[in-house]
N, CA, C and O atoms as a CHARMM CRD file, in Angstrom:
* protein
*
  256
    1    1 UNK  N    -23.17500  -6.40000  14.43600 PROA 1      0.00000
    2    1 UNK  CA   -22.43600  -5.75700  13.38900 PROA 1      0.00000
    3    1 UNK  C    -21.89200  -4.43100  13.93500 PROA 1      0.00000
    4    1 UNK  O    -22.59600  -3.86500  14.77100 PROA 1      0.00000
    5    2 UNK  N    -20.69200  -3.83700  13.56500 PROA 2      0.00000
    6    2 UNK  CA   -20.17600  -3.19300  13.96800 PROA 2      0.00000
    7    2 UNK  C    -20.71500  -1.80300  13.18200 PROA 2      0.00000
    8    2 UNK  O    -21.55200  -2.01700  12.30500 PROA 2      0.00000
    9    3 UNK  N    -20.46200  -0.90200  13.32500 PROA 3      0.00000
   10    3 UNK  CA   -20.34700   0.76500  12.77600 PROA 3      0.00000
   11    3 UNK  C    -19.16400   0.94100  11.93500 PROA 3      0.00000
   12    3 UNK  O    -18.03700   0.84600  12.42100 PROA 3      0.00000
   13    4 UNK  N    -19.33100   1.15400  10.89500 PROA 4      0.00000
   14    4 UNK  CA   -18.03100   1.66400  10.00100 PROA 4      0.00000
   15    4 UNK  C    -17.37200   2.83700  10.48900 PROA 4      0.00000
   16    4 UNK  O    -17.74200   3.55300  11.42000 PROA 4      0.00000
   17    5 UNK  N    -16.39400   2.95800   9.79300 PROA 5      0.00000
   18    5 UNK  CA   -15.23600   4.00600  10.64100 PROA 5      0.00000
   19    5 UNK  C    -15.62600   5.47200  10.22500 PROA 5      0.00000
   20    5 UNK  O    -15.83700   5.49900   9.01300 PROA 5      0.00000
   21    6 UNK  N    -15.76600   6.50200  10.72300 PROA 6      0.00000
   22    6 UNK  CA   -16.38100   7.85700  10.70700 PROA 6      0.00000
   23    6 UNK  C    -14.78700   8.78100   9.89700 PROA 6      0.00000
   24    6 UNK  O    -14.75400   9.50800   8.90500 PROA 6      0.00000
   25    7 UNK  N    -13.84300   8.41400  10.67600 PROA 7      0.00000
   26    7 UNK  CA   -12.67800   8.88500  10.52800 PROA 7      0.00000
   27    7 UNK  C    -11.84100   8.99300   9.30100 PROA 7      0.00000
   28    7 UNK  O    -11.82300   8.00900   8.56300 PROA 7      0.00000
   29    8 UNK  N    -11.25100   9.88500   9.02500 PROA 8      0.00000
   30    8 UNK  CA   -10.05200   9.32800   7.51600 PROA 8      0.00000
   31    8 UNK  C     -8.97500   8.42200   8.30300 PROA 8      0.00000
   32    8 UNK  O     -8.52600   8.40800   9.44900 PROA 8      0.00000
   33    9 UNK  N     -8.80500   7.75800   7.26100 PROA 9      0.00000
   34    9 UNK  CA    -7.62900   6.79400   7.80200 PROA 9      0.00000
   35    9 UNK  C     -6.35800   7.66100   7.80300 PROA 9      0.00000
   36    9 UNK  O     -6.33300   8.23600   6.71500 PROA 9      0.00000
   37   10 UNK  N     -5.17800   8.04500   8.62600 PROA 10     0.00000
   38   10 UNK  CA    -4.08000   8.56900   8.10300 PROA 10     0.00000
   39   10 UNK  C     -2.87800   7.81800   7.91000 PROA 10     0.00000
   40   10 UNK  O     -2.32000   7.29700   8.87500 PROA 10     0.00000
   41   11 UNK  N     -2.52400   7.73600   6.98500 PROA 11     0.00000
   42   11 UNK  CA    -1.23900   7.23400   6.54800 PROA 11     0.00000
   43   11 UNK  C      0.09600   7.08300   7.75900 PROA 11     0.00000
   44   11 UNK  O      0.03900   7.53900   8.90100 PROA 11     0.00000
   45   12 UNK  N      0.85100   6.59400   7.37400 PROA 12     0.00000
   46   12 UNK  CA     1.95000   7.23300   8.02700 PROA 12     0.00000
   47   12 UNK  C      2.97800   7.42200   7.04900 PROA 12     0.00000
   48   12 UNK  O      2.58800   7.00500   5.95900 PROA 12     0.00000
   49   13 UNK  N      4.35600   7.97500   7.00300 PROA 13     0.00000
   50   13 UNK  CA     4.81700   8.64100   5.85400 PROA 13     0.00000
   51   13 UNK  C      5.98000   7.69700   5.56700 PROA 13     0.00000
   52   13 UNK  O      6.83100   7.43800   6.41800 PROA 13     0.00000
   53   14 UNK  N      5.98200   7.23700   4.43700 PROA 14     0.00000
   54   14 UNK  CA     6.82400   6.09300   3.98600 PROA 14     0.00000
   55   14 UNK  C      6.15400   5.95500   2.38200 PROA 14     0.00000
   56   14 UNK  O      5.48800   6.78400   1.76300 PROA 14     0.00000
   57   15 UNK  N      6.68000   4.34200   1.90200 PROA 15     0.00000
   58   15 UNK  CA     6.27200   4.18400   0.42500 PROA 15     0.00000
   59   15 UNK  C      5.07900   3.29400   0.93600 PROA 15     0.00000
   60   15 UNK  O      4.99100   2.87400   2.09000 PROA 15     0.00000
   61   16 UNK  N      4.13000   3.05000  -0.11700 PROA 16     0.00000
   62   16 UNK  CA     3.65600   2.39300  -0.03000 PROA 16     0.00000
   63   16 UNK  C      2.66600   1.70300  -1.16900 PROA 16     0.00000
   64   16 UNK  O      2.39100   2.26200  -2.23100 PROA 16     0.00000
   65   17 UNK  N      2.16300   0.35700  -0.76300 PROA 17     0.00000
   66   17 UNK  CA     2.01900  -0.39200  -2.36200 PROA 17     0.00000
   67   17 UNK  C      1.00400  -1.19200  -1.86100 PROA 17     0.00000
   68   17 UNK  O      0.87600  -1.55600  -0.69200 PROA 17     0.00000
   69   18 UNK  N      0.17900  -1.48500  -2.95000 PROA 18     0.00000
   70   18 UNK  CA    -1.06700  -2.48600  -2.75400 PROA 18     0.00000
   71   18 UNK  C     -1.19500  -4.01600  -3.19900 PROA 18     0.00000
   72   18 UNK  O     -0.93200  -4.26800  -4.37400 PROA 18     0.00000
   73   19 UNK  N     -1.54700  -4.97200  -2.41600 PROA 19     0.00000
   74   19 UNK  CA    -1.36000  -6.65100  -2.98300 PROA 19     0.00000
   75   19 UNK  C     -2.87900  -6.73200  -2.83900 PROA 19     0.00000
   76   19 UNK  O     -3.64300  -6.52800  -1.89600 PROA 19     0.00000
   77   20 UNK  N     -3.06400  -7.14900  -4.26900 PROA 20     0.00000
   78   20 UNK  CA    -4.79000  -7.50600  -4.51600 PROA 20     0.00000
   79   20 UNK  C     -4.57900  -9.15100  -5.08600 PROA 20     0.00000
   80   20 UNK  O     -3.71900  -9.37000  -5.93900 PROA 20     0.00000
   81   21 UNK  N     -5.45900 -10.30100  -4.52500 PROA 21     0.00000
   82   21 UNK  CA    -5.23900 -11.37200  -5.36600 PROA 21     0.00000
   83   21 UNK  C     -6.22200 -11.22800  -6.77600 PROA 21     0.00000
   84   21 UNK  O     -7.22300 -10.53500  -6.95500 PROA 21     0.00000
   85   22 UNK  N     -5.59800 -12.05600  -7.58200 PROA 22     0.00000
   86   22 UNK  CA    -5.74400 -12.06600  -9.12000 PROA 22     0.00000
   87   22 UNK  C     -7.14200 -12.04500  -8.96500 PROA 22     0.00000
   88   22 UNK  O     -7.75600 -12.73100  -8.14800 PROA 22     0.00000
   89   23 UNK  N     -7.88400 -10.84800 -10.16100 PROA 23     0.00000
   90   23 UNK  CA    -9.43600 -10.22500  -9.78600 PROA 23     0.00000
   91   23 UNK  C    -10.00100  -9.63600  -8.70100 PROA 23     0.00000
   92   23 UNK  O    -11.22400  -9.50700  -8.65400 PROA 23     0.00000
   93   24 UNK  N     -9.21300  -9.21300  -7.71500 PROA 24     0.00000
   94   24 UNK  CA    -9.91900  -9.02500  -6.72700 PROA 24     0.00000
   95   24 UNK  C     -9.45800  -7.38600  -6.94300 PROA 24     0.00000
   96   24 UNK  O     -8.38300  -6.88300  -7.26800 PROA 24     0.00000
   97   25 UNK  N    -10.78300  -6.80400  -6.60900 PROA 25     0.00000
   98   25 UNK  CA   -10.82000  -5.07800  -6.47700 PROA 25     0.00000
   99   25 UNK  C    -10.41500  -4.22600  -5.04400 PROA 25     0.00000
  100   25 UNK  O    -10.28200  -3.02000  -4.83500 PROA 25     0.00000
  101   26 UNK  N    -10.28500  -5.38700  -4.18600 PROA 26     0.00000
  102   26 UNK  CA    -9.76200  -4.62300  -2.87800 PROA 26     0.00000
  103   26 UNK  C     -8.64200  -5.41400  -2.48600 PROA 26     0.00000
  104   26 UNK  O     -8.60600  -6.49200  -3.08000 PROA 26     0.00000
  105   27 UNK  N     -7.53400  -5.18100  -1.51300 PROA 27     0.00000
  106   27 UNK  CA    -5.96500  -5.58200  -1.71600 PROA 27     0.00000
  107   27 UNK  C     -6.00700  -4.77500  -0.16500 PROA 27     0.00000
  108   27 UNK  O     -6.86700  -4.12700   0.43100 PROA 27     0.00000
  109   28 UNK  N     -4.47500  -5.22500   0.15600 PROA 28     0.00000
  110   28 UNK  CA    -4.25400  -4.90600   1.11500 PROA 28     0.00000
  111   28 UNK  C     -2.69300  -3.80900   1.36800 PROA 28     0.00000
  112   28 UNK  O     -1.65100  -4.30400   0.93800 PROA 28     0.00000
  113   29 UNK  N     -2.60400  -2.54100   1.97000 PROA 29     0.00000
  114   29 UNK  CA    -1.47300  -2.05900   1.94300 PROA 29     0.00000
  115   29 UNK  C     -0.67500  -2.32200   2.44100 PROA 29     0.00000
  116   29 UNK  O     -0.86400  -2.82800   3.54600 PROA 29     0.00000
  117   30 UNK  N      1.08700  -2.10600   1.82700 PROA 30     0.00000
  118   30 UNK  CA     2.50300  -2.51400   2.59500 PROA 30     0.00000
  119   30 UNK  C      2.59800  -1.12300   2.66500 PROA 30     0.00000
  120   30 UNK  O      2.17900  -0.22500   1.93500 PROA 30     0.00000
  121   31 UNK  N      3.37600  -1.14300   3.92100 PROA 31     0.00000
  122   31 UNK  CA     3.99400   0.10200   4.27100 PROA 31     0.00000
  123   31 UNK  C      5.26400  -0.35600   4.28100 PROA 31     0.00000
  124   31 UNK  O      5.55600  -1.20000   5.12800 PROA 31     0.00000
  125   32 UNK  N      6.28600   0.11700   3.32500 PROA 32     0.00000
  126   32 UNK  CA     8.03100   0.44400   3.99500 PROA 32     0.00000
  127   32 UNK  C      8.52000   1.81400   4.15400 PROA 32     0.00000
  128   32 UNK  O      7.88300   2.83900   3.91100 PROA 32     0.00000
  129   33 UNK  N      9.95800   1.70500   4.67300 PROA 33     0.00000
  130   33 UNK  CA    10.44500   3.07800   5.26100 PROA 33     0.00000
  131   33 UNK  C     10.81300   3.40400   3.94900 PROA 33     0.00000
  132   33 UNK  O      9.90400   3.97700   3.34900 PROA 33     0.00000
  133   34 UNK  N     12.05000   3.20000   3.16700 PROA 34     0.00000
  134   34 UNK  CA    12.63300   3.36800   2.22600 PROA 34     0.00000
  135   34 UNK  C     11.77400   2.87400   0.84600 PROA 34     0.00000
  136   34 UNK  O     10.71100   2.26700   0.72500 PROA 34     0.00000
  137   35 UNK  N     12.73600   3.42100  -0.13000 PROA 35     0.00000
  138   35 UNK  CA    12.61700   3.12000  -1.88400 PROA 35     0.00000
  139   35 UNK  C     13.18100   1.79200  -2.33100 PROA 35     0.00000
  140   35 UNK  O     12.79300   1.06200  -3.24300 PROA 35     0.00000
  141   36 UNK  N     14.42900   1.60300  -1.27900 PROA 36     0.00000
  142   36 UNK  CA    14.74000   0.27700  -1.76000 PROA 36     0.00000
  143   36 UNK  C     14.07900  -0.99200  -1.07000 PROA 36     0.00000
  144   36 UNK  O     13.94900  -2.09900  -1.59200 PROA 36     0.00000
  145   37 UNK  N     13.67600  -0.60100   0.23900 PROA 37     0.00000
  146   37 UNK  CA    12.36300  -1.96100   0.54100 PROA 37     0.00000
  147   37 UNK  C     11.24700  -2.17400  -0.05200 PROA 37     0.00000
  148   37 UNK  O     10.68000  -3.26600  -0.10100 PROA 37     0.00000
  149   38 UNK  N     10.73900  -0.81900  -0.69300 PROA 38     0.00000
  150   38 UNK  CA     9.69200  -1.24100  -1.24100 PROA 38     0.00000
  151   38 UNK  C      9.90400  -1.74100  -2.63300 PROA 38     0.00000
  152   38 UNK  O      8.89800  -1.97700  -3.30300 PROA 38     0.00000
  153   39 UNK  N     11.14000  -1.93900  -3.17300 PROA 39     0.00000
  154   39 UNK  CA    11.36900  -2.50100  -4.28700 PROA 39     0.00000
  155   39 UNK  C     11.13100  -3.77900  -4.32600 PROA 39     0.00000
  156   39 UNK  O     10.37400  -4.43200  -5.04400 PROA 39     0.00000
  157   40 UNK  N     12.26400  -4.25600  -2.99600 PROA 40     0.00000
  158   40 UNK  CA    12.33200  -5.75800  -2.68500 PROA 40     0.00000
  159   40 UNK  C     10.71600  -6.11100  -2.16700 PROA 40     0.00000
  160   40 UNK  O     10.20200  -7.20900  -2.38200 PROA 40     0.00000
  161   41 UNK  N     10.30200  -5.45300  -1.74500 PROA 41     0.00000
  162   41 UNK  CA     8.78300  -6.21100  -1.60200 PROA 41     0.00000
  163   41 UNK  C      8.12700  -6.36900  -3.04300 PROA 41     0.00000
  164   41 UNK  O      7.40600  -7.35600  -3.18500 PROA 41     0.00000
  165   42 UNK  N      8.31100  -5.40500  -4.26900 PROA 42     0.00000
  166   42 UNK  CA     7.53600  -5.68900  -5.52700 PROA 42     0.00000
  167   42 UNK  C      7.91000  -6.94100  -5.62000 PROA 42     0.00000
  168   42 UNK  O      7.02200  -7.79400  -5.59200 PROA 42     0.00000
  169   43 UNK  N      9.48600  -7.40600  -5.77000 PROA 43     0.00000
  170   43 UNK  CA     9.95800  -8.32400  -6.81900 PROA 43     0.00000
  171   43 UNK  C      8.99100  -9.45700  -5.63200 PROA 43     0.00000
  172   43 UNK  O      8.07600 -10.19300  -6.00100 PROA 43     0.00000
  173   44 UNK  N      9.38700  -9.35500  -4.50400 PROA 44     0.00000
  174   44 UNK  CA     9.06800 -10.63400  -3.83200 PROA 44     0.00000
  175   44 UNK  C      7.26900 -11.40900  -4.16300 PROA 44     0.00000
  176   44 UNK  O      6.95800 -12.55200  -4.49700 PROA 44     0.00000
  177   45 UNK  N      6.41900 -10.18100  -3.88200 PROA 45     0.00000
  178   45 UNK  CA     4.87500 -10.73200  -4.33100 PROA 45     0.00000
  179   45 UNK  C      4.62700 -10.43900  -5.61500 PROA 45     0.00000
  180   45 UNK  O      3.44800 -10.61500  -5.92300 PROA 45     0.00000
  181   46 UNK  N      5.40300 -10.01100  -6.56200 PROA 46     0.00000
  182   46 UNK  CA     4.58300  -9.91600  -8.08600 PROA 46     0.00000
  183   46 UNK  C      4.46100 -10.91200  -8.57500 PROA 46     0.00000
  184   46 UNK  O      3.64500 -10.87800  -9.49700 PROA 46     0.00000
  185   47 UNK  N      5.12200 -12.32100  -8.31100 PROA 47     0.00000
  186   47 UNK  CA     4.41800 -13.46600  -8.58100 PROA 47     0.00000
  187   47 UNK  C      3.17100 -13.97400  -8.39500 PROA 47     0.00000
  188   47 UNK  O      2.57400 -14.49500  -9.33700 PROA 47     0.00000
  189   48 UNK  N      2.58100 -13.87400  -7.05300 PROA 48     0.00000
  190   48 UNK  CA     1.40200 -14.62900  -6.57100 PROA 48     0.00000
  191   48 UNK  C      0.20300 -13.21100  -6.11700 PROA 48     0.00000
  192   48 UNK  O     -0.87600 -13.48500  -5.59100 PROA 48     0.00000
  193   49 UNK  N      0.54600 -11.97500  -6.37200 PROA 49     0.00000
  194   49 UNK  CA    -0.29100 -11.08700  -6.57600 PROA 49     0.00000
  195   49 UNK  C     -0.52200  -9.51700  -7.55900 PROA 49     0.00000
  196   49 UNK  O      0.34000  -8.97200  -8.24800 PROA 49     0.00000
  197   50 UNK  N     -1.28800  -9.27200  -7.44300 PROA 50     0.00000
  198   50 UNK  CA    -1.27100  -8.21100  -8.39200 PROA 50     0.00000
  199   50 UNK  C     -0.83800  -6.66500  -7.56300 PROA 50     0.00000
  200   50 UNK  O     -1.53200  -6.04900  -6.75300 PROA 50     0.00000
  201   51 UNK  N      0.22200  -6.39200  -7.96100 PROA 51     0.00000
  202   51 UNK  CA     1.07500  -5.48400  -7.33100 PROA 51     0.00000
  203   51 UNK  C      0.49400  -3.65700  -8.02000 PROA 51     0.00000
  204   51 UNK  O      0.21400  -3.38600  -9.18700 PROA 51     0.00000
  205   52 UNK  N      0.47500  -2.54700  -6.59600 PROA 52     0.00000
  206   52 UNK  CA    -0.00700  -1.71200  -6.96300 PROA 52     0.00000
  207   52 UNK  C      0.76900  -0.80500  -6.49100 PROA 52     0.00000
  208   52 UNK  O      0.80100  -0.64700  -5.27100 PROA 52     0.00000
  209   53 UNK  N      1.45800  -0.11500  -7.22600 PROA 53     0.00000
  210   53 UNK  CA     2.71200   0.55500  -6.42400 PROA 53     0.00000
  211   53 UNK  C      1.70100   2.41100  -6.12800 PROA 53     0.00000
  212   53 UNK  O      1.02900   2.97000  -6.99500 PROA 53     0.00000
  213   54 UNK  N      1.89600   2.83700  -4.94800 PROA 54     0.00000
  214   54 UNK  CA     1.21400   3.69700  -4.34100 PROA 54     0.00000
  215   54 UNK  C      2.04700   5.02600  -5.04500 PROA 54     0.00000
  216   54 UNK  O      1.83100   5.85800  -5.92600 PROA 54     0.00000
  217   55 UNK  N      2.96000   4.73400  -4.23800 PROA 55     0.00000
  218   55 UNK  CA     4.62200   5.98800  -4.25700 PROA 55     0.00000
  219   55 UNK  C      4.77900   6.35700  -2.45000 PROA 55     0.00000
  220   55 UNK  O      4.61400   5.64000  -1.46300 PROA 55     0.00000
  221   56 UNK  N      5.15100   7.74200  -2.59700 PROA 56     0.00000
  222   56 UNK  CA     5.66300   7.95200  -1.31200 PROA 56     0.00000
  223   56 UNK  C      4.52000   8.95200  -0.82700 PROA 56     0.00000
  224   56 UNK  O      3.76900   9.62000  -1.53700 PROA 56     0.00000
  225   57 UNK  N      4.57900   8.88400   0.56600 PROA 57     0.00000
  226   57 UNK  CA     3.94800   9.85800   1.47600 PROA 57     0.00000
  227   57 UNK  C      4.24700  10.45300   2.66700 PROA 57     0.00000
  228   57 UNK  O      4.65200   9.97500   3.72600 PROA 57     0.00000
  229   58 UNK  N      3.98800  11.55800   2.33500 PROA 58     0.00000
  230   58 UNK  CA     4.60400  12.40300   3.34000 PROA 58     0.00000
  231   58 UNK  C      3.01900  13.44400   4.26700 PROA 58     0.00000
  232   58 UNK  O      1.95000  13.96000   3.94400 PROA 58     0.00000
  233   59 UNK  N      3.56800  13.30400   5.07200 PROA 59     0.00000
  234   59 UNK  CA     1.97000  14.47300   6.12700 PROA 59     0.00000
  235   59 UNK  C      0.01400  14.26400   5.61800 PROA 59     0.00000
  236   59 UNK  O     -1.05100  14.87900   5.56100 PROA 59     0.00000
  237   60 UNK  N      0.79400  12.63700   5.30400 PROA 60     0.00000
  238   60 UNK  CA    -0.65600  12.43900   5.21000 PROA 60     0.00000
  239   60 UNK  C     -1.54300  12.02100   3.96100 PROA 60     0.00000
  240   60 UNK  O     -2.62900  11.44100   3.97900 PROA 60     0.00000
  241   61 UNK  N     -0.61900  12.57500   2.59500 PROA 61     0.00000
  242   61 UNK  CA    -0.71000  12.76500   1.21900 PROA 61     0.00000
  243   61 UNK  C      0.01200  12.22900   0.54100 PROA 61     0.00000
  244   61 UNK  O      1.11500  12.19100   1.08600 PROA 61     0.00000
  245   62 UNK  N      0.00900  11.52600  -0.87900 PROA 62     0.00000
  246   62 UNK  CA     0.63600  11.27500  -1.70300 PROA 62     0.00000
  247   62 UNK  C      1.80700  12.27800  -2.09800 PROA 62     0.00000
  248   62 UNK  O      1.66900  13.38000  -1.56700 PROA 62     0.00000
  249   63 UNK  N      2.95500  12.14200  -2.92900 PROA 63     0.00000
  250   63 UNK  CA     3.89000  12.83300  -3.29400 PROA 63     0.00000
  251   63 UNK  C      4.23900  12.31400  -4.39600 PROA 63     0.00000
  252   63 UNK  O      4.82000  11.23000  -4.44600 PROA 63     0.00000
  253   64 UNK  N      3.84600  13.21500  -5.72300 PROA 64     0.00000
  254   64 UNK  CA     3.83500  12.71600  -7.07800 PROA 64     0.00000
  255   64 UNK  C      5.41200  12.22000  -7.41100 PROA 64     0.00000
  256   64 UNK  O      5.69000  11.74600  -8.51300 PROA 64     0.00000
């Protein structure tokens, strides 16, 4: 078994959004560059997952 990670994870600065399957409490993140890819990624998986829109980030942090 491995050692869990000690580290913060850092982002990199873009939008970004979460795909969890239906009930599930952990999901996995998309990273895009732009506002309008990460659009086209909602429409594309909000069918077959539960879509979690992040927003944008910049130096590491969210940006309300």
């Amino acid at each position: 078994m491995a050692r869990p990670v000690t580290r913060e994870v850092k982002l990199k600065n873009g939008f970004y959004l979460e795909l969890r399957r239906r009930g599930e409490h952990k999901g996995m993140k998309i990273w895009r560059e732009s506002k309008v890819q990460i659009d086209m990624a909602i429409r594309r998986y909000e069918n077959t997952y539960d879509v979690h829109y992040f927003g944008e980030v910049m130096n590491g942090k969210v940006v309300k």
